[in-house]
C-alpha positions in Angstrom: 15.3 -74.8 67.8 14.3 -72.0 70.0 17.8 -71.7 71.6 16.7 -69.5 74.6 14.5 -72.5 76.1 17.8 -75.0 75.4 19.3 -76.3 77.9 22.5 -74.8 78.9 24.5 -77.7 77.5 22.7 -78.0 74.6 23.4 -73.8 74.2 27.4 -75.0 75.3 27.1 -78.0 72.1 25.9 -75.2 70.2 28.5 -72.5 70.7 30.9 -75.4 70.2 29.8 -76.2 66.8 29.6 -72.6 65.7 25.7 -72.3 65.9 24.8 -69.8 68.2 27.0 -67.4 68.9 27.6 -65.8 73.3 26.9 -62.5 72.1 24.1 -62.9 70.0 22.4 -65.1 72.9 23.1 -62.6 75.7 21.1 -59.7 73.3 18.6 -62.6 72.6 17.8 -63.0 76.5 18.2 -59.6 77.4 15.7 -58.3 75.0 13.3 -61.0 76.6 13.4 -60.3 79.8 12.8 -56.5 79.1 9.8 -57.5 76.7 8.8 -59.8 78.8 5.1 -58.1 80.6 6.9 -59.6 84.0 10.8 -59.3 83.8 11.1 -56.6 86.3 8.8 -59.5 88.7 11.7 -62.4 88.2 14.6 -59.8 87.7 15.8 -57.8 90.5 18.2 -56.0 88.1 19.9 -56.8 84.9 23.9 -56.7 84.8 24.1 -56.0 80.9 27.3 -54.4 80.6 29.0 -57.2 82.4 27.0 -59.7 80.3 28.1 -58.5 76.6 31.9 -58.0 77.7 31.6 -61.6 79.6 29.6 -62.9 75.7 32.2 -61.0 73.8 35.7 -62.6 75.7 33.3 -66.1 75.0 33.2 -65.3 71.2 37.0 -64.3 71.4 37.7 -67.6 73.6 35.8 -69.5 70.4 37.5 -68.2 67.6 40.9 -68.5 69.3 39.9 -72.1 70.3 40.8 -71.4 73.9 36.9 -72.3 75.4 37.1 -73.1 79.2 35.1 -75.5 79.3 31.4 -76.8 77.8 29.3 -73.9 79.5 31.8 -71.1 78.2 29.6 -68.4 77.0 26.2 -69.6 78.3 24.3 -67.0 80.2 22.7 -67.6 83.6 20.7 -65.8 86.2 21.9 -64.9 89.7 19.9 -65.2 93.3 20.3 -62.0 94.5 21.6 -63.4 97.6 24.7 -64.3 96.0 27.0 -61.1 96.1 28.1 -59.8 92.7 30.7 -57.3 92.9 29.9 -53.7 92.3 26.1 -54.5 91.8 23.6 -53.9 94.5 22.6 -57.5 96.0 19.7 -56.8 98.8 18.7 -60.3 99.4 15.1 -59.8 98.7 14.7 -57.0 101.9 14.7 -53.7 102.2 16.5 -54.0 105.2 19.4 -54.3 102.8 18.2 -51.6 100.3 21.3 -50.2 98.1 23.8 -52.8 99.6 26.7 -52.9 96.9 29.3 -55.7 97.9 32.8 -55.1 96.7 33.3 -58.4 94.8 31.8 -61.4 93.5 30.7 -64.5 96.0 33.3 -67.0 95.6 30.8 -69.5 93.6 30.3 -66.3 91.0 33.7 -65.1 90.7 34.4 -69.0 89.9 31.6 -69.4 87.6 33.3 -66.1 85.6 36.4 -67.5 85.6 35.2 -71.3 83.9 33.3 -68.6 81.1 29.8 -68.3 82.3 28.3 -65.2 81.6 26.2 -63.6 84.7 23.0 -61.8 83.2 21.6 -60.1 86.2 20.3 -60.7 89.6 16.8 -63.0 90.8 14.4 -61.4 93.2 13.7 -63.7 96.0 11.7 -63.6 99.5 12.7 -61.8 102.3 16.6 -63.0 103.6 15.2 -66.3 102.3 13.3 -67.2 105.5 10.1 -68.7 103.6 9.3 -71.4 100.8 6.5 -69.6 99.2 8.3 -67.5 96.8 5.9 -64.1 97.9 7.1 -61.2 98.9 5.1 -58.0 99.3 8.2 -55.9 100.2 10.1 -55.9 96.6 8.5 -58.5 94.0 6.6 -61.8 93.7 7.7 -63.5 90.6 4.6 -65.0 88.8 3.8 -68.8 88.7 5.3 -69.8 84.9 2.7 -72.4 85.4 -0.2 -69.9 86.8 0.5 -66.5 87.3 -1.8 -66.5 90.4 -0.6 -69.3 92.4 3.0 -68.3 94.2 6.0 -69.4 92.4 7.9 -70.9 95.3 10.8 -69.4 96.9 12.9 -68.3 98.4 14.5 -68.7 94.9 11.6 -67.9 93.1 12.7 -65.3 90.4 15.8 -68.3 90.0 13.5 -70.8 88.9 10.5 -68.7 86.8 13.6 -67.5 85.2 14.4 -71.3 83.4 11.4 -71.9 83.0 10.0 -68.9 81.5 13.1 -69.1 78.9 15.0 -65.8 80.5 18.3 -67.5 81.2 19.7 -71.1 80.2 20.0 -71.9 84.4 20.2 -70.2 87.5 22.0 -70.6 90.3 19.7 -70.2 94.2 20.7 -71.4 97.5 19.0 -73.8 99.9 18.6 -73.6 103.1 14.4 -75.6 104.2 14.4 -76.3 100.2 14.6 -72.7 98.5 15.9 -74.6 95.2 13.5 -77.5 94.9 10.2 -76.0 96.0 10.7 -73.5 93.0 12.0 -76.0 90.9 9.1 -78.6 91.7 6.5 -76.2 91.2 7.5 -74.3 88.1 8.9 -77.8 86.9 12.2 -77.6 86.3 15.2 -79.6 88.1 16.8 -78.2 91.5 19.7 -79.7 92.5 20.8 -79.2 96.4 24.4 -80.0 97.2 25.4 -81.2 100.6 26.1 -78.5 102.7 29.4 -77.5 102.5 29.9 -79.0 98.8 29.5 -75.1 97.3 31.4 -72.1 98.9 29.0 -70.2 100.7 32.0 -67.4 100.7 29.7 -64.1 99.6 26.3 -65.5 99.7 23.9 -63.4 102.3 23.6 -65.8 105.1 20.1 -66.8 106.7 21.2 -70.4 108.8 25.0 -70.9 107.9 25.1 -74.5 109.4 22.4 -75.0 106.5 22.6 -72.3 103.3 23.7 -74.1 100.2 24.5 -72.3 97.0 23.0 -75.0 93.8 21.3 -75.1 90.1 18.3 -74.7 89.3 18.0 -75.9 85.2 16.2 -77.6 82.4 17.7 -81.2 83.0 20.2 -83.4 85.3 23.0 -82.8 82.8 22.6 -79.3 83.0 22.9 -79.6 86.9 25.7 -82.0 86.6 27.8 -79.6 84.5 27.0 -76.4 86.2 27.8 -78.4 89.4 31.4 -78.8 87.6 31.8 -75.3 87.1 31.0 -74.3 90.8 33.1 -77.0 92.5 36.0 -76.3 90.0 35.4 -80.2 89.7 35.1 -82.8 86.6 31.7 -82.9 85.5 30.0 -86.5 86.6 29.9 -88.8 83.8 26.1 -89.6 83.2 26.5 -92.0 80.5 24.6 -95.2 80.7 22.5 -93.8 83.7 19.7 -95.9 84.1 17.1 -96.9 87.1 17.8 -100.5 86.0 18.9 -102.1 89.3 18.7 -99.1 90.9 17.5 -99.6 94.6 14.9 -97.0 96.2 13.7 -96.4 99.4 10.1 -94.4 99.6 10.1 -92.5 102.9 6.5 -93.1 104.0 4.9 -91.3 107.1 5.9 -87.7 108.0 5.7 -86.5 103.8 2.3 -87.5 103.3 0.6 -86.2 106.4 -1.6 -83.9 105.3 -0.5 -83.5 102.1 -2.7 -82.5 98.7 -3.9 -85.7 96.7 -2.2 -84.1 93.5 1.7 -84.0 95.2 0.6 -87.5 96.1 -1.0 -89.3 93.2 1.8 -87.5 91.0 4.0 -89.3 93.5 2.9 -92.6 93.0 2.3 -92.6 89.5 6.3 -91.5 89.1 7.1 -94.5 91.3 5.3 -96.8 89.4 7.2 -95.6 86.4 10.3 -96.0 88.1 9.6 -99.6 88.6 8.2 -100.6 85.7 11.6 -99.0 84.6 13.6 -101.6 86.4 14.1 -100.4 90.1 13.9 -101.8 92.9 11.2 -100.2 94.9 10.9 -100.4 98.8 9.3 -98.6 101.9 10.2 -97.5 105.0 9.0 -95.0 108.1 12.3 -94.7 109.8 11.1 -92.6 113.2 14.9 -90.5 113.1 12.7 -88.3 110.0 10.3 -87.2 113.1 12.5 -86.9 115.5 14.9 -85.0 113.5 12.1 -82.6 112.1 10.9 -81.8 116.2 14.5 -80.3 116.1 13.4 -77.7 113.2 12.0 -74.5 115.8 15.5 -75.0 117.9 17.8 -75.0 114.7 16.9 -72.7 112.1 14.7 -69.9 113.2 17.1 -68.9 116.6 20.0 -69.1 114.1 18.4 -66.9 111.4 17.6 -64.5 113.9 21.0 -64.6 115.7 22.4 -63.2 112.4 19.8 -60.6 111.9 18.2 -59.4 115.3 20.3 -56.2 115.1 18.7 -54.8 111.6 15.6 -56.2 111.6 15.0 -54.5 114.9 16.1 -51.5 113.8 13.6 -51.4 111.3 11.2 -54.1 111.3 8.5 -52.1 109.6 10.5 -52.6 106.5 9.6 -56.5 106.6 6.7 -58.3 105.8 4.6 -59.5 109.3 4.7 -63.1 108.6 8.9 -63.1 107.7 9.3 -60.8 110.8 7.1 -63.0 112.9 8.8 -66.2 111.6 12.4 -64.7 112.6 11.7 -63.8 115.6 10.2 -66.6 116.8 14.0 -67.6 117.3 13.9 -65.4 120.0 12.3 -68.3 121.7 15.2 -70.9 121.8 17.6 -71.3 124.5 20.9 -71.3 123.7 21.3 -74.5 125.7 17.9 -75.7 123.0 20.2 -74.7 120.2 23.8 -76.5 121.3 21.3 -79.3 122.6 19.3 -79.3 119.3 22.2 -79.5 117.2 24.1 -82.1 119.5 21.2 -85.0 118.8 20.6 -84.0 115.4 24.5 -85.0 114.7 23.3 -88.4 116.5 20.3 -88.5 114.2 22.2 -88.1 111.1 24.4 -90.8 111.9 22.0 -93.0 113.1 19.9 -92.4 109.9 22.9 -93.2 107.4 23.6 -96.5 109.0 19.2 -97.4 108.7 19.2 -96.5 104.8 23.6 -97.0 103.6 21.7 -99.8 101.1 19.8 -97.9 99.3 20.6 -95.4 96.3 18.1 -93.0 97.0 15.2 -92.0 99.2 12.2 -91.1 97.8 9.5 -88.7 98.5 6.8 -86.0 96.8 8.9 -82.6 96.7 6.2 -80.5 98.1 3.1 -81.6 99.6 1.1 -79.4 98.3 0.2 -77.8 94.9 1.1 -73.7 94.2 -1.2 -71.7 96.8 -3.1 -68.7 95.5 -1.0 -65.6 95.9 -3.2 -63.2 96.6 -4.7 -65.2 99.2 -1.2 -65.6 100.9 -1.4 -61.9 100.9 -4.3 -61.4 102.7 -4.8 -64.1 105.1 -1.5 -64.9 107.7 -3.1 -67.6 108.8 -2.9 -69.5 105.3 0.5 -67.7 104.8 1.8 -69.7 108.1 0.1 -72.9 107.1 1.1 -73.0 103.4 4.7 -72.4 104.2 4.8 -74.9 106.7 4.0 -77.5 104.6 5.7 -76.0 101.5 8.5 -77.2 103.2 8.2 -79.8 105.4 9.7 -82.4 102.9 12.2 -80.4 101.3 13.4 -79.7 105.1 14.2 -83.3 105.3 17.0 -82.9 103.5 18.7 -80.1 105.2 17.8 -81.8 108.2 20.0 -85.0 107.6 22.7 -82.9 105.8 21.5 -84.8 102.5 21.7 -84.3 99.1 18.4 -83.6 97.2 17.2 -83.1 93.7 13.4 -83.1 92.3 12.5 -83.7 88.9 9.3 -83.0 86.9 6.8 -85.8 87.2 5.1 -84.9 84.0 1.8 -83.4 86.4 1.7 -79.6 86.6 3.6 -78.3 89.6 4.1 -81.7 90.8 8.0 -82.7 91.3 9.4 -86.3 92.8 12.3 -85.9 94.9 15.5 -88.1 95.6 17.8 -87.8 98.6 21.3 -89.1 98.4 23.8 -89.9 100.7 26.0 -87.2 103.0 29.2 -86.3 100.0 27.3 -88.7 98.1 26.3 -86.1 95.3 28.1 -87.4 92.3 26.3 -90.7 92.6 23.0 -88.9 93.5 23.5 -87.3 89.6 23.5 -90.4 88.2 20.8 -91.8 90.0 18.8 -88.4 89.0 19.8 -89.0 85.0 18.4 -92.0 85.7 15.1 -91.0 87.0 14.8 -88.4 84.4 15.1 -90.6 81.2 12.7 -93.5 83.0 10.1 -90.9 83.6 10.3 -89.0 80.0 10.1 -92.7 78.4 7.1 -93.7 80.6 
């Protein structure tokens, strides 16, 4: 087996049965990444010291037969929006070139103490204000699937890290659907949390009332158990997940206008798996999606650019035009749009967990639209502003109604299906995900 594309619980299994060794896995992925023609691309920096002393207390923790748990000694990668003490963490700008935070994020320092070992830090887009993955100002991660089409973001290094075999998982945060746009088009799994499920204590803010930290791996277990270790929760049982009786809503409408016929027909060839699989597939166009997503330019942009006016006007030429356009756009808002904005969008999200409470999931394509070209992106605003917007218009769903969301592979390139669950409803959403997963491997 090529253990550095295992899955991290098949790499926990392994340690466990004395067949790979922390140690010998860290070197293993560290001399990847540095042989790797792109590593400096997907790596903002490496953390190697920490790494081998973090492998070599695993390889102690084995022999003594003290392991913390089933992901002791497996080595993951690091947003670098998620502060790691003593280690610069710039969030992807310049504006924040050389910051060195004084200790680990809450989610890191708690990852470290359940045995995970951190092997560096991600690059990202800029303060993790766009879903494209590109950013001019630091480093565009390539494509895993086609170096010239833009990775997704803003945890882009996160995912081409999995899936590129230069970490077992990563850990990104979510704000519009900055874990599952990455994950959907390099395909891999993302797993978003509901907001509020992951301390967000340490992690460089861009919309507080939104930013979830989450994993980004190789399967649903993977999520499940890394999910464990951040929460400082049991791990969700998984066994006997199945889509068998399993009842599933497609949302129809908003995440198909305009949308790429191969998001689409990936879509509905996953659903028709699902079914012949054994669920129960319905439709619906509730009209709380649209009316929630008119909220989006009074919500998110006037917040983002409430926390980071001061800087980025003190140096905006350090920014890329579109990011710097899109922040301060939140100029725009009133504060009585904002306080208004968010006042019906609580309405909304009650009134939209009473319309689907019988349902197990909600389905819908994760992006509606296939990997743009980079360089294009680069050159052109005008398809910069347009691909992003529909990057993550479905994805923003989610954060929206204050959901739970994971996407899974649908077995087309750069295509991912996505599942929302229900507000706290995450454990369940895991199951229904493992669920998904094997139906859509078997079919």
């Amino acid at each position: 087996m090529d253990w550095l594309k295992a899955t991290a619980v098949q790499q926990g299994r392994a340690i466990i049965a004395g067949l790979l060794d922390p140690l010998d896995q860290v070197e293993a992925y560290l001399d990847a990444i540095k042989a790797h023609p792109d590593g400096k691309r997907i790596y903002a920096r490496l953390t190697e010291a920490r790494a081998r002393s973090e492998a070599i207390a695993a390889h102690d923790r084995v022999k003594a037969e003290l392991r913390r748990g089933l992901l002791d000694g497996v080595a993951i990668s690091w947003k670098d929006n998620i502060d790691s003490g003593g280690t610069v963490t710039e969030a992807g700008s310049r504006l924040l070139e050389g910051r060195v935070p004084r200790r680990d994020a809450e989610v890191l320092a708690q990852a470290t103490r359940e045995g995970l070992v951190c092997l560096g830090k991600t690059h990202m887009t800029e303060l993790a204000f766009s879903g494209l993955g590109l950013n001019p100002m630091t480093a565009t991660p390539p494509n895993s699937l086609d170096p010239s089409k833009a990775p997704g973001g803003s945890s882009s290094g996160a995912a081409v890290s999995v899936a590129l075999g230069l970490t077992a998982a990563a850990i990104g945060s979510d704000t519009g659907g900055s874990i599952r746009v990455p994950a959907a088009w390099n395909d891999i799994v993302g797993f978003k949390p509901t907001h509020g499920a992951v301390s967000s204590h340490g992690v460089v803010p861009l919309c507080r009332r939104f930013d979830v930290a989450g994993p980004i791996a190789r399967s649903v277990e993977d999520c499940a158990e890394i999910m464990a270790v951040l929460t400082g929760r049991p791990a969700v049982d998984l066994k006997g997940s199945s889509t068998a009786g399993l009842r599933l809503m497609v949302l129809d409408g908003v995440p198909f206008e305009e949308a790429e016929e191969g998001p689409a027909s990936a879509f509905q060839d996953a659903v028709e798996r699902l079914a012949r699989a054994g669920a129960t597939i319905s439709h619906g166009k509730p009209e709380i999606v649209r009316r929630a997503m008119d909220l989006s330019p009074h919500l998110f942009a006037p917040e983002a650019y409430g926390i980071w006016r001061a800087q980025i006007e003190d140096a905006p030429e350090l920014m890329h035009k579109p990011i710097l356009e899109r922040f301060r756009s939140g100029a725009e808002a009133s504060a009585a749009d904002y306080v208004g904005g968010w006042e019906r969008l609580t309405r909304l999200r009650l009134e939209w967990a009473a319309k689907v409470a019988g349902y197990d999931a909600i389905l819908l394509p994760s992006s509606a639209i296939l990997p743009p070209d980079a360089t294009r992106l680069v050159e052109d605003e005008d398809y910069f502003v347009r691909a992003n917007l529909l990057t993550l218009r479905n994805t923003r769903i989610g954060n929206l109604l204050g959901l739970p969301a994971v996407t899974l592979p649908t077995g087309h390139r750069g295509c991912g299906i996505m599942a929302m669950g229900h507000v706290g409803g995450d454990r369940h959403l895991l199951r229904v995900a493992a669920g998904m997963e094997a139906a859509l491997a078997a079919n």
